[in-house]
KESEMAR-471911 format. One record per atom (N, C-alpha, C): residue in three letters; x, y, z. Coordinates in steps of 0.1 Angstrom, whole numbers, plus 5000, padded with zeros to 4 digits. Atoms other than C-alpha are relative to their C-alpha. Last residue first. Example, Ala and Ser with C-alpha at 12.3 -4.5 7.8 and 13.67 -1.06 7.14 Angstrom:
SER499149895000SER513749895071SER499250115008ALA500949885000ALA512349555078ALA500950125000
end
This chain:
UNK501350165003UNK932797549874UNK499649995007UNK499450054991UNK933197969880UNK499149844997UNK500250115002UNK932798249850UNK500749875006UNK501250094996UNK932498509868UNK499549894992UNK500049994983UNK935998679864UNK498649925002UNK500349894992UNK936198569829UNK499850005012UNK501050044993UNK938298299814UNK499650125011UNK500549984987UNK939998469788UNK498849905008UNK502249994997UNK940898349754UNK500350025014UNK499749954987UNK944598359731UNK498850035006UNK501650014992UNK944998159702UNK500250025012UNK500549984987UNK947898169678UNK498650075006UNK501349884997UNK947898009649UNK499550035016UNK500049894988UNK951597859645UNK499050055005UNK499850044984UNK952297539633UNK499650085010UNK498849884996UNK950397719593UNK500249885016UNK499750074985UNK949197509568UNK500950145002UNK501550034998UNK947597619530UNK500349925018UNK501049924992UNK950397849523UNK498849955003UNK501549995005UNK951297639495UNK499650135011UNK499649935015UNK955397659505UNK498550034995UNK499649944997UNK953897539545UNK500650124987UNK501349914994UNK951897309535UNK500550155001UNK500549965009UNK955397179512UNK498450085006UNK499049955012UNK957797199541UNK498950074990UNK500249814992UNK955097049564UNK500450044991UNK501549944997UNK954596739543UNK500250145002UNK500049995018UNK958596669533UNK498250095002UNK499049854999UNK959196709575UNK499450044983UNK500349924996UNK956396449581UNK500550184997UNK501349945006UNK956596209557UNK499950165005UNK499049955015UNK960796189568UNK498150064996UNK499749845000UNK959296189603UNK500450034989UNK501549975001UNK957595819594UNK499950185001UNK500849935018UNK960495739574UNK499150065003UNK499349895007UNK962495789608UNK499250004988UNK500749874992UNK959695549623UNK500750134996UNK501349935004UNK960395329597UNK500050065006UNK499350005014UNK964695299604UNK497950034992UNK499449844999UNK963695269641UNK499750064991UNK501449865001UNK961094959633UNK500950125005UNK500650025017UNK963594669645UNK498750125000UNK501250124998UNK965394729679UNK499250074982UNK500849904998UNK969194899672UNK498749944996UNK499649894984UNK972394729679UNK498950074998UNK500750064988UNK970794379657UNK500950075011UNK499050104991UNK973794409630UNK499250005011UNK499950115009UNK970594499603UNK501049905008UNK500550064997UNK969194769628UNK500749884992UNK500150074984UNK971894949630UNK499349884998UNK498950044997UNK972294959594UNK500449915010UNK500150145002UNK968895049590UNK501449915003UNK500850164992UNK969595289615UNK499849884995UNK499150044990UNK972695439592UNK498849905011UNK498950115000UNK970495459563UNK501049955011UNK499950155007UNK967895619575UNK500349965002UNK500250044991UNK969995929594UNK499049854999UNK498650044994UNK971895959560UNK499049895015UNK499750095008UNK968296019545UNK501049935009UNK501150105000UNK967396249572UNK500249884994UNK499450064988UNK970696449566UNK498849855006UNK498750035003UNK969896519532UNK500549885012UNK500250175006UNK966296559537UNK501249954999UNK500349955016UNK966696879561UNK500449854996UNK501749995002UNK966796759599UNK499750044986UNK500950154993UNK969996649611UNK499250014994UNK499650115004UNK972396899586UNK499249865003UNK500749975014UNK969897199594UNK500349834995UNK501150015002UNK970997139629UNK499549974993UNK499950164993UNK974397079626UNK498649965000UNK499150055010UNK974897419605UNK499349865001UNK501250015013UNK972297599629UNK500549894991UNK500450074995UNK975297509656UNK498549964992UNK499550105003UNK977697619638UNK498849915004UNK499350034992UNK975897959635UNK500549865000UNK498749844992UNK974098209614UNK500849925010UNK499250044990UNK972097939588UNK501050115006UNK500649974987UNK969698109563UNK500550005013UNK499449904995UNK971898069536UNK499250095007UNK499349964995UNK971297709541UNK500450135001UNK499549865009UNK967997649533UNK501250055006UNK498950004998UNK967597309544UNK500450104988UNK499349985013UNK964297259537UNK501449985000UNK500450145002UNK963697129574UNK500049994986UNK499150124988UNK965497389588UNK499149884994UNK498750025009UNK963697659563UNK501249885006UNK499850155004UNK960197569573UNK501649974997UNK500250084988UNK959397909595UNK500849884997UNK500950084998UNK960598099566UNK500349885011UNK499750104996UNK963298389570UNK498649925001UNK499350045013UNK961998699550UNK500649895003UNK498750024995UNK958998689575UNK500849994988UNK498649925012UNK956098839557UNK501149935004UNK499849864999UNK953598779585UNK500850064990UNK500949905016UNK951298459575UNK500850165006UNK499549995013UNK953198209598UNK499850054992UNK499049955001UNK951898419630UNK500949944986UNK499350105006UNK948298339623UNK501750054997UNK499249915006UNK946598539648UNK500949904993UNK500350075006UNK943198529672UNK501150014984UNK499349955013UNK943298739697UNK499849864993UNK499449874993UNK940798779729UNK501550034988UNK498549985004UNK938898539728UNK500550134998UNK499749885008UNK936698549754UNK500649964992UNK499849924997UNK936298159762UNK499650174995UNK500849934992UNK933297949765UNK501250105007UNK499650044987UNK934597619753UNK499550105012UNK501450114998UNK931797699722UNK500849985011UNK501049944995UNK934598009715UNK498749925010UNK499549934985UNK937997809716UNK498350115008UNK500550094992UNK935997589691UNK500550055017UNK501750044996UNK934897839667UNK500149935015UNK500749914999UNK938597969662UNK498449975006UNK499149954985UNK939997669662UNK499550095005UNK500850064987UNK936897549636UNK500950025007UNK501349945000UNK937897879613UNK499549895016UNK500049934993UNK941797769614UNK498550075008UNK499849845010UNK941297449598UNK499750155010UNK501349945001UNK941297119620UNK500450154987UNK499849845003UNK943596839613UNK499650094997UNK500649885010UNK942396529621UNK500550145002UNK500850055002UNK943996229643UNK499150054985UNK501249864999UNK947296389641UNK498749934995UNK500650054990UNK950496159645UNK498550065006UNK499749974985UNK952896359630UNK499349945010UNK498849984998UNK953696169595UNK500150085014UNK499450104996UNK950296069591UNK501250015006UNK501150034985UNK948096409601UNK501349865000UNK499849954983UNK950896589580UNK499349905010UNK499049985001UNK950396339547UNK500650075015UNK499550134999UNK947096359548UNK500949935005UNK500750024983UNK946796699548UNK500249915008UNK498849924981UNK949696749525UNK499149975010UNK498850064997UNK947296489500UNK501150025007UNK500650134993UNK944196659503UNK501349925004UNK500449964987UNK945796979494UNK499949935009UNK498149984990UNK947796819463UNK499450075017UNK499450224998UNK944196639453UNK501050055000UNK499049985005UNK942297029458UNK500649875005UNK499850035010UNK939096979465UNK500950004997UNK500450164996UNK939296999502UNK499849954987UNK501350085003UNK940497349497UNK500149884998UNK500050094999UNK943497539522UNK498549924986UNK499450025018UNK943897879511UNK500049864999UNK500449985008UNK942397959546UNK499649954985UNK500749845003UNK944297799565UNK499049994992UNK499849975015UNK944797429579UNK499650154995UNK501349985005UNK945697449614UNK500249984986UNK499850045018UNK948497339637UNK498649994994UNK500350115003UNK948197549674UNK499949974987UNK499250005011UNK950197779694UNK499149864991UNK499850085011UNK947897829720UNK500950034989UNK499450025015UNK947498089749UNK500649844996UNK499050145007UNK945498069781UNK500050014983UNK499349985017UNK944798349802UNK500149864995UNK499250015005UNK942998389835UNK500449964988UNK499049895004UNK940398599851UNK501149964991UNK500849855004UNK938598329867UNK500950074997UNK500549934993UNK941197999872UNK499350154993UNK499149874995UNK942097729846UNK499050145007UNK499349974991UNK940497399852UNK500950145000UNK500750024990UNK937397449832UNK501050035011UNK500749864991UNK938997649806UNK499449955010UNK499449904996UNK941397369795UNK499250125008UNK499650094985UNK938697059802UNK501150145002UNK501049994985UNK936497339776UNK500649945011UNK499949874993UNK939697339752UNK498850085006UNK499049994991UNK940096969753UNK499950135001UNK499950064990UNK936396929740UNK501350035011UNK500949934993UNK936097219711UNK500249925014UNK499049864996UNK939497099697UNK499450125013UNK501149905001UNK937996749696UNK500650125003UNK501050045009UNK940096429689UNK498850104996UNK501450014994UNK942996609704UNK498849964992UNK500050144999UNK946596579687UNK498549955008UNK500050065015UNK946596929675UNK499849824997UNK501550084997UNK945896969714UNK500149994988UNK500050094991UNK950296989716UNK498149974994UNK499750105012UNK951797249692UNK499249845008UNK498750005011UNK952897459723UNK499349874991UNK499350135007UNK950097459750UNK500750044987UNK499749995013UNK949397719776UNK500249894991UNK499850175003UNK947497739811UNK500650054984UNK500049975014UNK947298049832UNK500249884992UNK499749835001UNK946698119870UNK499850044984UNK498649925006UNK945797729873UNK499750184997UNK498850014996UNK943597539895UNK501050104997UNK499449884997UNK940197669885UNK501349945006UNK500249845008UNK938497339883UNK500750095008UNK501349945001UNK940197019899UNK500350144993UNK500249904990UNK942696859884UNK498950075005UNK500350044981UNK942996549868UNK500150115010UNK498549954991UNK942696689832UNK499649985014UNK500350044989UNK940296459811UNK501150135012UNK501549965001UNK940696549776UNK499049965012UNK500449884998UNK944196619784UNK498450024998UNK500449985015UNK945096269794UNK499150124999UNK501449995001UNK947196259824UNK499350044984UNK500250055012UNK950796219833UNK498349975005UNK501050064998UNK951996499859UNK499349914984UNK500950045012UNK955196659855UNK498949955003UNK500650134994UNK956796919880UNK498749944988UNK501150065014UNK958697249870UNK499549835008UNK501249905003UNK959497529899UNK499749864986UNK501049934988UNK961497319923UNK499050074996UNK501350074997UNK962497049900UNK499250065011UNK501749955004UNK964397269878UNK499249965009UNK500249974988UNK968197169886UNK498550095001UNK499949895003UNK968997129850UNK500050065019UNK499149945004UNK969596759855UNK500050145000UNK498850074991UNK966496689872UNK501350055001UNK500449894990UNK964196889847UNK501049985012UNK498949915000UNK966496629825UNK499450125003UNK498550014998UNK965396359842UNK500550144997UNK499750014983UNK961596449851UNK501449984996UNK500749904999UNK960796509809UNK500450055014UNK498649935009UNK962596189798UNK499950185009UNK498350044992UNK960396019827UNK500550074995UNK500449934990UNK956796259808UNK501649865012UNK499649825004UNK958096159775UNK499850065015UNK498650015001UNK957995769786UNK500350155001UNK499150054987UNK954595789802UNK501549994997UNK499150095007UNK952895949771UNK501249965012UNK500450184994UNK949896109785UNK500649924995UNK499850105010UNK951296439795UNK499749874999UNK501050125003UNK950796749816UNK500249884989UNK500450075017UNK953696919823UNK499149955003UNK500650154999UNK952897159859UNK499849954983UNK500850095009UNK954697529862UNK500349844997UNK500050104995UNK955897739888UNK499549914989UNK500950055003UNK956898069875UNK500449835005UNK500450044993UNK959698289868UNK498549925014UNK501149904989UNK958798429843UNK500049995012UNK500449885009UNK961698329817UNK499350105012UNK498449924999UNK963298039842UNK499550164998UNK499549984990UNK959697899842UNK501050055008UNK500849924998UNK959297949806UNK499850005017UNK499749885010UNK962297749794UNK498950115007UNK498749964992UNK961697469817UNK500550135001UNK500449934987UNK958097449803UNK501150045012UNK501049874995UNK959097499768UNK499850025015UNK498649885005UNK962097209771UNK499450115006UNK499749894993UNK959596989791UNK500750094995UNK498250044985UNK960296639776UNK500350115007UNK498650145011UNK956596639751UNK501250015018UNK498549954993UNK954496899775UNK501049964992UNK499550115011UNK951096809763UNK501250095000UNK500650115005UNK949297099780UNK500549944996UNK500249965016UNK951297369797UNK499649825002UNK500050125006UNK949597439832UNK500450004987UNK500750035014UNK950697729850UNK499849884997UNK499850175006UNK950997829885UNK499250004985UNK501250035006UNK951898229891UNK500449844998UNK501250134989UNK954598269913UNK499249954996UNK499150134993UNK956298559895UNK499049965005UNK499749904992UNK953498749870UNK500849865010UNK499150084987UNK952698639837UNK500550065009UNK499549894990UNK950998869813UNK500149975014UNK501050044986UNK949298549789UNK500250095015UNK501650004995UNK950798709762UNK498750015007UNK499449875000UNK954898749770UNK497850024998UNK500149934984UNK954698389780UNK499150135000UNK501550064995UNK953598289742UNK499850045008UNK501149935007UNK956398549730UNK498549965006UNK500049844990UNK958798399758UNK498950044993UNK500950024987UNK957898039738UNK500550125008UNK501550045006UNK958798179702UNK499449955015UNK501049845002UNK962098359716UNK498449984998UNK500649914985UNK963098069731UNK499250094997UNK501050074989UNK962597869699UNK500450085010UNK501250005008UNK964498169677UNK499049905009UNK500749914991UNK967298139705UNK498950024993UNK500150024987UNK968197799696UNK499150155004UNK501150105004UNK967697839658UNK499849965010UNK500150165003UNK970198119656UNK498649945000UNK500650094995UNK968398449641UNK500549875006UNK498650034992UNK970898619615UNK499449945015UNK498250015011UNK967598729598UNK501049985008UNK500249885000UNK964298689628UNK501649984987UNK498449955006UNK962998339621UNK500350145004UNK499649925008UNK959498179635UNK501050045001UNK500049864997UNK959297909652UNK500250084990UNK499349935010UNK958597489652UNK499750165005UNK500849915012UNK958097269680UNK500750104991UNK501050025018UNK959096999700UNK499150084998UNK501449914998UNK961397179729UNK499849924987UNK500950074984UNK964196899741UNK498850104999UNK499649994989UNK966296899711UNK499149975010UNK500549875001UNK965496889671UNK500050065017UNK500449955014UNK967296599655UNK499850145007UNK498449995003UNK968496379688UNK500250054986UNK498949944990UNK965096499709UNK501649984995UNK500749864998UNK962396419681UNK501650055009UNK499249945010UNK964496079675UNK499950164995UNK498650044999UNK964395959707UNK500650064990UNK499949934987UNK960396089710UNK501749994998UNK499149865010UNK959795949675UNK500250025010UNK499450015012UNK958395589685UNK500850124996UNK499650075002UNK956395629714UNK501649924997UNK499149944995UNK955395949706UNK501049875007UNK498949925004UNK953695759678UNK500850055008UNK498950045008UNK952195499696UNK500950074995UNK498750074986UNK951095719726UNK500849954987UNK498749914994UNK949395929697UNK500949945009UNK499249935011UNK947295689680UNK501250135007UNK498950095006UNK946595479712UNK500850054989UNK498850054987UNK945295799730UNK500849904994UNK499149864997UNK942995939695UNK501449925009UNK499250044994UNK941295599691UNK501250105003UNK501150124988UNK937695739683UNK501149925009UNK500249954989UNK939796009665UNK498949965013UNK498849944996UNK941395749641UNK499750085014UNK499150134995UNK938495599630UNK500950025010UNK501250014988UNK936595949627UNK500449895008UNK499649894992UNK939795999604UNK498749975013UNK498650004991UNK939195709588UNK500550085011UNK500450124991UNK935795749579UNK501249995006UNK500649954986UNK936696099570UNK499849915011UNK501749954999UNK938695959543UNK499650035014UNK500249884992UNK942695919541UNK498450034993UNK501149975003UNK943395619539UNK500050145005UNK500449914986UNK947095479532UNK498350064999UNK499549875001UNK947795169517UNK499250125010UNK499749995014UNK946394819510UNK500250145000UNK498450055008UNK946994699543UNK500049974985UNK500250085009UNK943094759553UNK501149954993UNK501150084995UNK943894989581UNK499949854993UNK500150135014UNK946595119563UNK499649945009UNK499449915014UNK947395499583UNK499049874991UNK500749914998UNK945895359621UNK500050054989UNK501150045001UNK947394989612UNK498850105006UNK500750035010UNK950495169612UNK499149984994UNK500549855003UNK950795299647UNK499749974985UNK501649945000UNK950294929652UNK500150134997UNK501250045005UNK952994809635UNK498850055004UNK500049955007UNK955495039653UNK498949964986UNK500249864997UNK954494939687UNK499750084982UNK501850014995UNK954794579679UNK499550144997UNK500450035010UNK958394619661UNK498350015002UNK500349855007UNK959094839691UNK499949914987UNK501249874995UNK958094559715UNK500050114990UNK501250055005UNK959994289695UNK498850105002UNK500250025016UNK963194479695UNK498749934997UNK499750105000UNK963594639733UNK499249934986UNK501450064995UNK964494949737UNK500049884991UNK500550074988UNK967995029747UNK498749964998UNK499050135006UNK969595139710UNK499449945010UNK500450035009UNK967195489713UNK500649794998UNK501050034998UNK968095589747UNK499249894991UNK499750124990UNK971595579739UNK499049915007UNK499550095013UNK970795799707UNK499749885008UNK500750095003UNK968796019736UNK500249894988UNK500349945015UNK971496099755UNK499049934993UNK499549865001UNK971896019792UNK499950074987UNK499050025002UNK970095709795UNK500250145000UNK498749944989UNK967395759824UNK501350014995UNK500149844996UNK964295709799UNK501150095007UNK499249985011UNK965795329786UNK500050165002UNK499649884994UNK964895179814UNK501050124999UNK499050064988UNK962594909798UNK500550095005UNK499249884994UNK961095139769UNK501449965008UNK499149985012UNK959994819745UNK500650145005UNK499450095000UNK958394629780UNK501350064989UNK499050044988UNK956894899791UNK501349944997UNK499749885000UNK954994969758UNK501250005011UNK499349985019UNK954094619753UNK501250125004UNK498850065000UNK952794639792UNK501149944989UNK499149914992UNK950494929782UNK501749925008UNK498450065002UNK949594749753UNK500550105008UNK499550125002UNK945694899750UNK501750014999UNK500450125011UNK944795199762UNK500649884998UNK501250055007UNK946295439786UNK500149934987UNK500849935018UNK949595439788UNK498849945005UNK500550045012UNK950795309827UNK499750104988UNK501350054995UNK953495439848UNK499649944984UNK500549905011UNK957195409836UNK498449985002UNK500350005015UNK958795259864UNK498850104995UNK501150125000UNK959295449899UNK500350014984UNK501550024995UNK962295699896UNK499349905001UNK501150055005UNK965995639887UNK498250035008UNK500650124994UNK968495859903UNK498749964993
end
């Protein structure tokens, strides 16, 4: 059953956005979701996430000034993009957006569970407890982790389409007793203080204009005593700002995912402290040895693959398949079955997959650094 429409997006072109979703969140797959929006709106949509990369429509910028540009408009830069990839995030990579670590013969399904149990398995979850995950994308994780710990847990999200996709197929699954979405912007969280038992985010405040700001609104509302783990995108160590191939993956990631600025592990670390938690670990799980690499699905290392279903995977998402996937939208789009700007927004994940891949071969990016801080028993907002 259809819900109320798609509340509002913050910022500007909230009825744009409306207009190029229409009621396209309730189709049953998301290809079908993809062919329903509406062709001037997502040409609109897709121009402006543009005019956040090529301001000046002489290419891309990547200077500070920009970036300060960018994180002064944080909410429009990310609505646009999720916007735009969300149809093609969920018919490439499923219903959890994020990347994991490998175990050898590993599928690719249970490797993402295993990677959000591991986050659970942290924060020392107990039934009943309420969680908040932050920036939810369509719920996979938080479906996934209230099955796992049984557990109540609240998406937060400020992308009004991702957060319908998010309520249907919590719907479908028969979830809606222990998962429930709320659309809100995380640098604001509409809750009061101390609400939650434990709060987590998956790959999600990477999109925060301040790392130090959304993770003080996270400690404000999570309760005395409790936990909140991160999975968050950093630049390492080995990363230097001198280096013109460094500069250029950085670049390169922030465009291709939608990332205002991309912090480096030292200010995550700094900024979970200035929020005013413990920390309590601090761990960059892409730096362990794995003989399977985090990136290999998007390389398309196949003798990594253990099942048919890796097979199909690898095929969507490694450049091969990407390409294909292209050329067939433009296609679409050229007989007018699929709204104009698909066929870029796939180029815009093509930056993104080619980006990571290579941060990821430099060792100067990791998706994973995890971040784990206490809010102490007396510390009350």
């Amino acid at each position: 059953m259809k819900s109320v429409a798609l509340e509002k997006h913050a910022g500007s072109g909230a009825s744009v956005v409306e207009g190029m979703h229409r009621d396209s969140a309730y189709e049953s797959t998301p290809f079908l979701s993809m062919l329903k929006k509406d062709d001037a709106s997502h040409k609109h949509v897709m121009n402006q996430y543009l005019t956040h990369w090529e301001g000046n429509g002489t290419g891309a910028e990547d200077t500070d000034e920009a970036r300060n540009r960018r994180e002064s408009r944080y909410e429009t830069v990310v609505n646009n993009y999720y916007d735009l990839v969300t149809d093609l995030f969920e018919s490439g990579w499923g219903q959890s957006f994020h990347l994991c670590r490998f175990r050898p013969g590993e599928s690719f399904v249970q490797a993402q569970a295993r990677h959000e149990h591991y986050l659970a398995s942290v924060m020392n979850l107990q039934p009943g407890m309420k969680l908040l995950d932050v920036g939810c994308g369509v719920g996979g994780p938080a479906r996934e982790i209230a099955t796992f710990a049984d557990c109540h847990v609240v998406g937060l999200n400020n992308n009004a389409y991702q957060i319908e996709r998010a309520r249907k197929h919590t719907q479908s699954a028969g979830l809606a007793n222990k998962v429930e979405f709320v659309k809100g912007d995380f640098m604001n969280i509409p809750f009061p203080s101390n609400s939650f038992d434990a709060i987590y985010a998956i790959e999600a405040t990477l999109h925060a204009p301040s790392l130090a700001a959304v993770y003080t609104e996270i400690h404000r509302v999570l309760k005395p005593g409790g936990t909140c783990a991160l999975y968050e995108w950093v630049l390492t160590p080995s990363f230097s700002p001198s280096n013109p191939l460094h500069r250029s993956i950085r670049h390169r990631i922030e465009h291709g995912d939608g990332i205002p600025h991309l912090a480096t592990s030292a200010e995550a670390v700094a900024a979970m402290r200035e929020a005013g938690f413990t920390l309590v670990r601090s761990d960059d799980l892409a730096d362990k040895g794995d003989k399977v690499p985090w990136w290999y699905p998007l390389a398309g290392e196949w003798r990594y693959v253990r099942s048919w279903w890796d097979a199909v995977t690898v095929f969507r998402v490694a450049r091969w398949g990407r390409v294909m996937v292209m050329g067939f939208l433009k296609g679409l789009e050229g007989v007018g079955l699929c709204p104009g700007g698909t066929a870029r927004a796939a180029e815009t994940l093509e930056v993104a997959a080619k980006s990571l891949v290579e941060g990821g071969q430099e060792g100067i990016f990791s998706p994973m650094f995890l971040l784990v801080g206490r809010k102490e028993v007396d510390q009350k907002e």
